[in-house]
N, C-alpha and C positions, 0 to 999 in steps of 0.2 A: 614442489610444484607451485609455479605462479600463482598471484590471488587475481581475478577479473575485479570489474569495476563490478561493484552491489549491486545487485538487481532484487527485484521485490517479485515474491512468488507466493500470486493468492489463492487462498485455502478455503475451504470453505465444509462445511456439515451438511452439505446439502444435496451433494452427487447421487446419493442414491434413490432422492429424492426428485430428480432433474426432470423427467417422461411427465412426472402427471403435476409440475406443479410450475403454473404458466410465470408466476412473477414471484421474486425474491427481494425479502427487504432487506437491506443493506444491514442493517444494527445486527443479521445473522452472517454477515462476512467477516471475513478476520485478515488482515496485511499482516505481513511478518516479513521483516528483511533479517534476510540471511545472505552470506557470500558462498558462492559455488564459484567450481576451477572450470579452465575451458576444457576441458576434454572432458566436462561429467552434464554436457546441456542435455546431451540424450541420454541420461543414465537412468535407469528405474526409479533408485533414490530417491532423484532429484524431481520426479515428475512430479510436476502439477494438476491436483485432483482436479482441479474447477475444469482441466481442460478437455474431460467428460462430458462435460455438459453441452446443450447442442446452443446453434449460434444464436435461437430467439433470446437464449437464456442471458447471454453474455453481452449481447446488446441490449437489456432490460438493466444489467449492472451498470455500463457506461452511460447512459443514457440517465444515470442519477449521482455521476460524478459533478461537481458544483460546475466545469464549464468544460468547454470542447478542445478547451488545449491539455486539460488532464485525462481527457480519455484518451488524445492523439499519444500522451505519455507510454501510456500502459502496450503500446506497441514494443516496446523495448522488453516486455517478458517472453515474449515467443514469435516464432514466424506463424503461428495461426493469429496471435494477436495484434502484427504488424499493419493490415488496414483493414482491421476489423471496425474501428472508427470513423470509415468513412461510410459508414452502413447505420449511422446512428441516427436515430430517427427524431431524437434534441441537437439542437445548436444554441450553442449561449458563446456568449463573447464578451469578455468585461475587461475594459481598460478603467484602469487604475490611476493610470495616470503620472503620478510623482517621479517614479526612476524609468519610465519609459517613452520616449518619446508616441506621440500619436500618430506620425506619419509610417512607423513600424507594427504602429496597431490596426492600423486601414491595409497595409501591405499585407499581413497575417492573414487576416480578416477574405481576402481576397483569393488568398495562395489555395488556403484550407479550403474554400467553397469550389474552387477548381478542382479538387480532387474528392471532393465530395461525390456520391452515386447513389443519393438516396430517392427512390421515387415518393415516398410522401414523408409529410416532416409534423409532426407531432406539435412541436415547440421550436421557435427560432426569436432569439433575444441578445439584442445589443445592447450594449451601453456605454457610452463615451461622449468624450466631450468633440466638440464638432464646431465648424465652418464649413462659407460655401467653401471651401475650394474641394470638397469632398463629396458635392452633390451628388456628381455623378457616381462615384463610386458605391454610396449609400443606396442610390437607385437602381443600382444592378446587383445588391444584395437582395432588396426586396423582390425585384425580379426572380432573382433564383426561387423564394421562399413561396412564393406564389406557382412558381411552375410548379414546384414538389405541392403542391394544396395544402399548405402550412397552416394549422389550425387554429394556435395560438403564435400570437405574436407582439411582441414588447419591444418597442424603439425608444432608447432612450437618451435625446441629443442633448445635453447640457451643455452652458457656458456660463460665464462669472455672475451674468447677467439675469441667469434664469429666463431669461425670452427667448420664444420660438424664432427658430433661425431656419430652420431645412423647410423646405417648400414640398409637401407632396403631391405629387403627379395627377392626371388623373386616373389613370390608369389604378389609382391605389383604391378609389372611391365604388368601382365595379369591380365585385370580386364574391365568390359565393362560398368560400371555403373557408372565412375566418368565424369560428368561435369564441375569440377573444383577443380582444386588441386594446394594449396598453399603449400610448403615446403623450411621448412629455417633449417637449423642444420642437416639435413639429407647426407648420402655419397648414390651416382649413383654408383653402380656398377655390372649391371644385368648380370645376366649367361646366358639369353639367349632371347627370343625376348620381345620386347616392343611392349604392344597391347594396347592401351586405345582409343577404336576406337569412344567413344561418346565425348573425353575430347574438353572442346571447349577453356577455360582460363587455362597456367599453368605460376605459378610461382614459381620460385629456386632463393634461396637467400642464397648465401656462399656455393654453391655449384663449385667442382673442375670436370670441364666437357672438355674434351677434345674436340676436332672436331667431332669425329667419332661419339663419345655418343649422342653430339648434331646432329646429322645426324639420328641419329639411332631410336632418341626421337621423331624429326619430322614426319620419316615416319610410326612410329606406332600412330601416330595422325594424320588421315584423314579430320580432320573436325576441327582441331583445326585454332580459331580466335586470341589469342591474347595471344603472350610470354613477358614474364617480367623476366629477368634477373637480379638480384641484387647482387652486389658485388661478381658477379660468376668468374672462373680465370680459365685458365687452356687451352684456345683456344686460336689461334691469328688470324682468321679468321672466322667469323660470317655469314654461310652460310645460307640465309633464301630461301631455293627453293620452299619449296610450295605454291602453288598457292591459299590453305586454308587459311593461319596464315595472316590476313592485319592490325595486327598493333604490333607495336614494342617496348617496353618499354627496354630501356641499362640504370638501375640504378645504378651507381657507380660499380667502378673496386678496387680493391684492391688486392694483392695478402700475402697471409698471411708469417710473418717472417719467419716461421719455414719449406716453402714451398721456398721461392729464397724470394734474399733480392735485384734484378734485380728490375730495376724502369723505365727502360728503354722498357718497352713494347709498341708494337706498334701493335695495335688492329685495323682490317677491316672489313669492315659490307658490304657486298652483298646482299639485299632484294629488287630483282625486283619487289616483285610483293606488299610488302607492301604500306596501303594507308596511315597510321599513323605512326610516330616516336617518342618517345620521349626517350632526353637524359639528363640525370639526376644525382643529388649526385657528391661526389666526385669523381676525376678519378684520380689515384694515375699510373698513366701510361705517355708516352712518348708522342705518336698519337694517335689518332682517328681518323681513315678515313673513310669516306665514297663513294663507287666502285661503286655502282647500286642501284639505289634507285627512277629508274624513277616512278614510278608509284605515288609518293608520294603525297597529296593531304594536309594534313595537318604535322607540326613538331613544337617541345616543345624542346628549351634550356636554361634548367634552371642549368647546370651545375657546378662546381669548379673544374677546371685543375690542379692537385697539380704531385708530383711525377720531373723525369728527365725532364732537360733543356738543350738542345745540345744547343742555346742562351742563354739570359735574360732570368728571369721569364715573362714579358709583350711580350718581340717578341714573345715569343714559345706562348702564350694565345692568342693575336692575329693574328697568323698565323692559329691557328687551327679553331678560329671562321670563319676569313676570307675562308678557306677550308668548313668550312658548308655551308657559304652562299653563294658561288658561285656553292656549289652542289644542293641546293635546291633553286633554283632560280628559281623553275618551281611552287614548291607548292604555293598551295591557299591561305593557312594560316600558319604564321609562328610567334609563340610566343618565347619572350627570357625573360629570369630569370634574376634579377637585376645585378650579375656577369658578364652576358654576354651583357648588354645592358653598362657597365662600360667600356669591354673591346671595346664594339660597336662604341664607341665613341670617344675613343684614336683612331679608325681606320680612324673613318672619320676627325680625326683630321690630320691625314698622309695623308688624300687627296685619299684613298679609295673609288672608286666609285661605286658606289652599283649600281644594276639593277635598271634600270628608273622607274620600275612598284612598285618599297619599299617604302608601307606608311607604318607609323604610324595609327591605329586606332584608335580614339578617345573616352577616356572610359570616360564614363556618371558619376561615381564615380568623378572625377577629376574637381575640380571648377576652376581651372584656364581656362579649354577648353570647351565648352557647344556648340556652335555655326557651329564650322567646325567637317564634317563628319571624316578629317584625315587632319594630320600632316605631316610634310614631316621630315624626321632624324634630318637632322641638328636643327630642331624647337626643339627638344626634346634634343639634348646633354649638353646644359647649362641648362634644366630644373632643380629647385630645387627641383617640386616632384619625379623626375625621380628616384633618388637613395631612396625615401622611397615605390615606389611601389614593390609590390613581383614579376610581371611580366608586361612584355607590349608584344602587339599583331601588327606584321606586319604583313599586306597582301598585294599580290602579285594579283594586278588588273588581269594581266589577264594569270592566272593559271585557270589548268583544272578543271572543275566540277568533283563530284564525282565520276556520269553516265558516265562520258566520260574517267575513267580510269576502273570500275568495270566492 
């Protein structure tokens, strides 16, 4: 007897378990390719246990396959699983790029949401690289994602350039059913109000955002918990007034050639009311200051200061770090990135004196130290694993608990 082409028949421990248990984690599935004949699809044998299970179960597995063209796959095990995937309540879409052309990936991208029949969409996420000549196309994806009340949502347009190239609509700015929106490659330029009154995370990466817009942005998000800025340019003052937003991510600054070729920027951050900071990636700018930031409970600097030096490159690094840490002298917990624990150290070597309450924490990973709960700085600046760890954690004995700033 013939052999068929291989197919993959998935198995799983967990059928008898299927009635009372709503969601399944994948690390308890198991693939196994084996070849069957064609005259044994319908055989006892051969039957596939998973396909007991009922359909919320089996769209809860696809639905954590890495993208939409691997769940469209798994049609190829059975006619129950042939458009079981168009019922998936994730969409992810990731061009790659190298051996594929992009006009095949926008065609895909189009063919699949047509035969898509999902009334609400959980998660829906692109990525690819991108020109106009695709706007249109790009905009009647989000249309779709928006009809199904797409909850989370990540667009993400790259080009060689790293500049926002795609224009969004306004139609993208009114909208009450996102909870999180990731956008990188896209241009801010609303005609009229900003409403995304359920959004709780957004992030903007390479985006050109003036004051206003950022002003404009926070107050059409009521409830929004936490902004992430990445390599955004275009403000010099970082006003966080809401009393929603308590954590802050400032990932790299850069401002693009063909926009000023000024390096001399000097960026302010006013977020009274945030309880998290983190600052991060390069900063291709002058300063970074921080104005108001009492309420602050925990901060992350894992930074790279590059850009203008009205000194040295080391005074201007550590003058800015020394500026952080006599601004956050209050928080509980304070992590530095191996850059800033380098320049941490040139400080105290100038005889910098840090708040009495700055330990070292003592990380369990680390065999030279096992014994002492913390460290005190100077213990740490001749360390030799100091410059291979990725970060170390000061804490600030007696900063405020959470409860006592929320």
């Amino acid at each position: 007897m013939e052999e068929t082409n291989e197919t993959f028949v998935v198995k799983t421990q967990m059928a008898k378990e299927a009635q009372n248990q709503p969601e399944i984690s994948l690390k308890r599935i198991r693939f196994e390719e084996i070849n069957v004949d064609d005259d044994d699809d319908d055989h006892d044998d051969n039957e596939d246990r998973i396909g007991t299970l009922p359909d919320c179960l089996l769209l809860e597995i696809l639905s954590r396959l890495p993208s939409t063209k691997d769940a469209i796959r798994t049609g190829t095990l059975s006619k129950r699983w042939k458009h079981l995937w168009t019922s998936v309540p994730n969409l992810i879409f990731v061009h790659h790029g190298e051996n594929h052309p992009r006009s095949d990936f926008y065609s895909f991208v189009d063919k699949t949401l047509a035969q898509c029949c999902q009334l609400k969409l959980k998660k829906f996420i692109v990525s690819s690289s991108y020109d106009y000549r695709f706007e249109s196309q790009v905009n009647n994806w989000i249309h779709h994602a928006i009809d199904c009340n797409v909850e989370e949502l990540d667009l993400t347009l790259w080009n060689l350039e790293c500049e926002a190239e795609f224009l969004l609509d306004q139609f993208f700015f009114v909208n009450s059913c996102f909870t999180d929106l990731t956008l990188s490659g896209c241009i801010f330029n609303p005609t009229g109000v900003i409403s995304w009154k359920k959004l709780r995370t957004l992030s903007i990466s390479h985006g050109n955002l003036d004051e206003d817009l950022i002003e404009n942005i926070l107050s059409g998000c009521p409830v929004l918990e936490t902004l992430v800025l990445d390599n955004c340019y275009g403000y010099r003052r970082l006003n966080i007034a809401s009393k929603s937003v308590k954590s802050l991510v400032f990932s790299g600054y850069m401002v693009p050639d063909d926009v000023s070729d000024d390096l001399a920027d000097v960026i302010e951050i006013d977020a009274p009311y945030i309880l998290s900071l983190t600052i991060q990636d390069d900063l291709l700018l002058w300063k970074l200051l921080l104005l108001n930031v009492s309420s602050l409970v925990e901060a992350d600097l894992d930074y790279t200061k590059c850009g203008h030096y009205e000194t040295t490159p080391k005074e201007a690094e550590e003058e800015m770090l020394k500026g952080f840490i006599l601004n956050l002298h209050h928080v509980k917990e304070l992590r530095i990135g191996i850059f800033c624990f380098k320049v941490l150290s040139r400080l105290e070597a100038k005889g910098f004196v840090f708040p009495s309450n700055l330990k070292v924490l003592d990380v369990t990973s680390s065999p030279l130290y096992s014994d002492n709960d913390s460290l005190e700085v100077s213990d740490w600046s001749t360390s030799d694993s100091a410059e291979s760890r990725d970060w170390e954690v000061l804490l600030l004995d007696d900063g405020p608990a959470v409860d006592e700033v929320s």
